[in-house]
C-alpha positions as CSV (number, residue, x, y, z in Angstrom):
1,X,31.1,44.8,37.8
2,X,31.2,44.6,41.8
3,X,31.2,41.4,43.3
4,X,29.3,39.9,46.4
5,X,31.8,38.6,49.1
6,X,29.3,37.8,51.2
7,X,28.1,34.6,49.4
8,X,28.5,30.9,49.0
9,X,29.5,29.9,45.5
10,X,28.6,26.4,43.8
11,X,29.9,25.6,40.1
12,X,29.1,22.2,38.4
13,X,30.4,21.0,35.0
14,X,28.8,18.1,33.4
15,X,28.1,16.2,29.8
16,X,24.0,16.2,29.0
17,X,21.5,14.7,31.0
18,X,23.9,13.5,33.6
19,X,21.6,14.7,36.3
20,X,23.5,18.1,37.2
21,X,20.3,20.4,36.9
22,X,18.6,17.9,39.2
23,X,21.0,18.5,41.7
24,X,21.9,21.7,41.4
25,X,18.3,22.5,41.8
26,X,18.1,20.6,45.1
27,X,21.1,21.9,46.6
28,X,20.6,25.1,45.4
29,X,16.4,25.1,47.5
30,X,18.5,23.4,50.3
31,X,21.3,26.0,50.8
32,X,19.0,29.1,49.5
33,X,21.1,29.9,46.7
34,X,19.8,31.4,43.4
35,X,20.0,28.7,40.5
36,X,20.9,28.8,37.1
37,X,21.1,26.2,34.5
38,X,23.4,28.1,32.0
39,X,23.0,25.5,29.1
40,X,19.2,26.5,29.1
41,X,20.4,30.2,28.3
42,X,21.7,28.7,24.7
43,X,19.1,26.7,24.4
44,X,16.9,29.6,24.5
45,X,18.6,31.5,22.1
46,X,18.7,28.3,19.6
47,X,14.8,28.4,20.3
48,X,14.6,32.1,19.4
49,X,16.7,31.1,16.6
50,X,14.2,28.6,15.0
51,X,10.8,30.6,15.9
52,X,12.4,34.1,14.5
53,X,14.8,33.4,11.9
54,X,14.1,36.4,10.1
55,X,14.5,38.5,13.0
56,X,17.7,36.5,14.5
57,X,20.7,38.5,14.8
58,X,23.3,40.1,16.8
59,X,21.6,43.0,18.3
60,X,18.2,40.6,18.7
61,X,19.9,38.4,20.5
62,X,21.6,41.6,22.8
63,X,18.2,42.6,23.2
64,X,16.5,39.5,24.1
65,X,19.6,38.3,27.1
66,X,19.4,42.3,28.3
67,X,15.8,41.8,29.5
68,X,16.0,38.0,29.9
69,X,14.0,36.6,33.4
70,X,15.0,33.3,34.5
71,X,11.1,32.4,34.2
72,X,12.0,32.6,30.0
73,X,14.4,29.0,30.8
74,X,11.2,27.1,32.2
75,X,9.8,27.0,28.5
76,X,9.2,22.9,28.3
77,X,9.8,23.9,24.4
78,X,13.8,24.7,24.9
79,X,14.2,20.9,25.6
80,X,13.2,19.5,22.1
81,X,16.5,17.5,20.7
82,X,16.2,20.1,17.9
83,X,16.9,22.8,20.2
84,X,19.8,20.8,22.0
85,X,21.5,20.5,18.6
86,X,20.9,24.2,17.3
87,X,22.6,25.6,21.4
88,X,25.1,23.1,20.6
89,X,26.0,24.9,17.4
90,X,25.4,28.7,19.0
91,X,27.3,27.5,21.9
92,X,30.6,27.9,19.4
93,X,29.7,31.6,18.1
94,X,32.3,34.0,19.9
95,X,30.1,37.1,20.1
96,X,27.3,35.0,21.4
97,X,29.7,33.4,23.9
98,X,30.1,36.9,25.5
99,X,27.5,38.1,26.2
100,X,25.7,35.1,27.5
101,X,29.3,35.3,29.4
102,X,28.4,38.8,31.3
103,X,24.5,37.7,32.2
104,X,26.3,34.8,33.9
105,X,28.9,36.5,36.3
106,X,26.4,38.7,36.9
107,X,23.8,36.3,38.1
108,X,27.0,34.5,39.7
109,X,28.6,36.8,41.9
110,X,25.1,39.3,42.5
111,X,22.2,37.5,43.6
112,X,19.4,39.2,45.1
113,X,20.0,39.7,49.0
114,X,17.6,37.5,50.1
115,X,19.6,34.6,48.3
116,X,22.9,33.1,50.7
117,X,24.8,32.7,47.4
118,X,24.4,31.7,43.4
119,X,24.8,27.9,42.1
120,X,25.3,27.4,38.7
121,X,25.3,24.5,36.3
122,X,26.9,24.1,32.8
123,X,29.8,23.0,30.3
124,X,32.5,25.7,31.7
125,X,31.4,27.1,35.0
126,X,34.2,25.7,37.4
127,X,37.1,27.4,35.3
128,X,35.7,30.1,33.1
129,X,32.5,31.8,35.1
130,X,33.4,30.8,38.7
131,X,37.0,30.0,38.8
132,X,37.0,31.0,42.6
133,X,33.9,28.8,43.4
134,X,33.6,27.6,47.0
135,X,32.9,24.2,45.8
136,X,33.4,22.4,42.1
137,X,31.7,19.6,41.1
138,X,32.1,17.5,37.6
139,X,28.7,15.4,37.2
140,X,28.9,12.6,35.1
141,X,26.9,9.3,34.2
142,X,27.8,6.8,31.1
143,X,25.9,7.4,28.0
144,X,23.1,5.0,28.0
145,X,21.9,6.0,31.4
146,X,22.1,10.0,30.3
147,X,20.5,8.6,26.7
148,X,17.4,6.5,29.2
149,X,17.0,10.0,31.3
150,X,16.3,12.2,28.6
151,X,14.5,10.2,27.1
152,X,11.9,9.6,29.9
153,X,12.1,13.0,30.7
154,X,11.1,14.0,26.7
155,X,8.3,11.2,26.6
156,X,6.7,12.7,29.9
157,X,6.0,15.9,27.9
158,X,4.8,13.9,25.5
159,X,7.3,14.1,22.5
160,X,7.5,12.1,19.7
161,X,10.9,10.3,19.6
162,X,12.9,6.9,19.9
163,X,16.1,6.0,22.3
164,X,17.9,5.3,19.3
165,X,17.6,9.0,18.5
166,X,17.9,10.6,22.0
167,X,21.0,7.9,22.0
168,X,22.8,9.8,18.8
169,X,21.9,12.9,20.3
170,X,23.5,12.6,23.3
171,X,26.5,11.2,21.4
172,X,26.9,14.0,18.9
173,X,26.2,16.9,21.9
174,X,29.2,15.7,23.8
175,X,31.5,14.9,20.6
176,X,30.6,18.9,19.9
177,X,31.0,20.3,23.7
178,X,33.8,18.0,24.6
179,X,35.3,19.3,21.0
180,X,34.9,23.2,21.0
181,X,37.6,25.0,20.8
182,X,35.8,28.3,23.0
183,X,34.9,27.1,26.6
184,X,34.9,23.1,25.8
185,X,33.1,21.1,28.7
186,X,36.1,19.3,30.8
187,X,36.6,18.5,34.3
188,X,39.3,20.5,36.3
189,X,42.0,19.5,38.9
190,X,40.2,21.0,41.5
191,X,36.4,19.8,40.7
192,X,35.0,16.9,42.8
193,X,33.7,14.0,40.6
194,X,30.4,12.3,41.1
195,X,29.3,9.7,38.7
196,X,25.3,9.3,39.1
197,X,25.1,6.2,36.6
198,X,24.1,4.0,40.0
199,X,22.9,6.4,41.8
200,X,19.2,7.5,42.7
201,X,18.4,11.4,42.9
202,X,18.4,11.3,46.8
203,X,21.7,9.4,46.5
204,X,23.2,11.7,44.8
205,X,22.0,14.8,46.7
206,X,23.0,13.6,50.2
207,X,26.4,12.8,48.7
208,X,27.0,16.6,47.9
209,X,25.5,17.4,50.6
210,X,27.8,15.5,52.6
211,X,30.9,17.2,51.2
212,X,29.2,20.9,51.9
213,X,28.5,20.4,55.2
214,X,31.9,19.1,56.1
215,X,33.4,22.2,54.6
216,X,31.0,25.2,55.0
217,X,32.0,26.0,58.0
218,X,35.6,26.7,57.0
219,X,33.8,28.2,54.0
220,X,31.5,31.0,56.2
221,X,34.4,31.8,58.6
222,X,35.8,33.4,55.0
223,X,33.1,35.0,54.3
């Protein structure tokens, strides 16, 4: 695969609903970098799993990531709590694993020209996708706040569910990515924490911010 030098490269590692795809989103319109929210790549593949289980299968799945558009990840349906479970699950499968692995560096290191550079959200970005990333960041929030989030977030498209149950969600997501022995979510050495529990979404934005405008310069002159 050849790699874009010519680019600025953000990786972020967080637990559920801590707020990373919020951010990642922002920086990624404020910087002009193509974004990717690689959890929602399982998630699609856990939702292809439950609408086509007859069909679901190695060489589907092959098929479906070869031709997979990043418009595919906006379906509101990939957020349902049983979809979260089932990409938790998937998440663990070696084969699967690998070839979400290759769309990723792909999209990582070769986004379209018009893009300055790729950021890219997930469980193991920072030391398995991007491991030379211009800038690391771990997200995190306690587990009450994430639970409140997602849950506010499901009941504004209108889903049918308790905090209780977004609460042991949340709980059994992390226990299985903090857990999995292939690519488990975990903060490395070099990865900048930011803990959004007190922190609005403008907060939290101009904080990063801060830190990549202090350092892009030295960043571009290496470019």
């Amino acid at each position: 695969m050849i790699k874009r030098k010519d680019i600025l490269k953000i990786a972020i590692d967080s637990p559920a609903a801590a707020g990373a795809g919020t951010l990642a989103k922002a920086i990624s319109k404020h910087y002009n970098l193509m974004y990717l929210d690689t959890g929602k790549i399982y998630r699609y593949i856990a939702y292809l799993k439950i609408k086509h289980p007859k069909k679901f299968g190695y060489k589907f799945i092959s098929s479906k990531i070869n031709s997979l558009k990043i418009v595919d990840l906006s379906n509101k349906n990939l957020l349902s709590n049983e979809v979260g479970i089932e990409a938790s699950i998937i998440a663990k499968q070696k084969k699967i694993r690998k070839l979400v692995h290759y769309f990723q560096l792909n999209f990582a290191y070769n986004p379209p020209k018009k893009y300055k550079g790729s950021c890219l959200d997930g469980r193991d970005i920072t030391y398995n996708i991007i491991p030379d990333a211009d800038f690391k960041f771990y997200i995190t929030a306690n587990i009450k706040t994430r639970a409140l989030r997602r849950y506010k977030e499901l009941k504004n498209l209108k889903k049918k569910i308790s905090y209780s149950e977004v609460l042991k969600s949340i709980k059994k997501r992390d226990k299985s990515d903090l857990n999995r022995k292939i690519s488990p979510l975990k903060k490395t050495k070099d990865s900048l924490l930011i803990n959004t529990t007190k922190l609005n979404k403008r907060a939290c934005f101009l904080k990063i911010k801060k830190i990549i405008d202090r350092n892009i310069n030295k960043i571009n002159g290496n470019l």
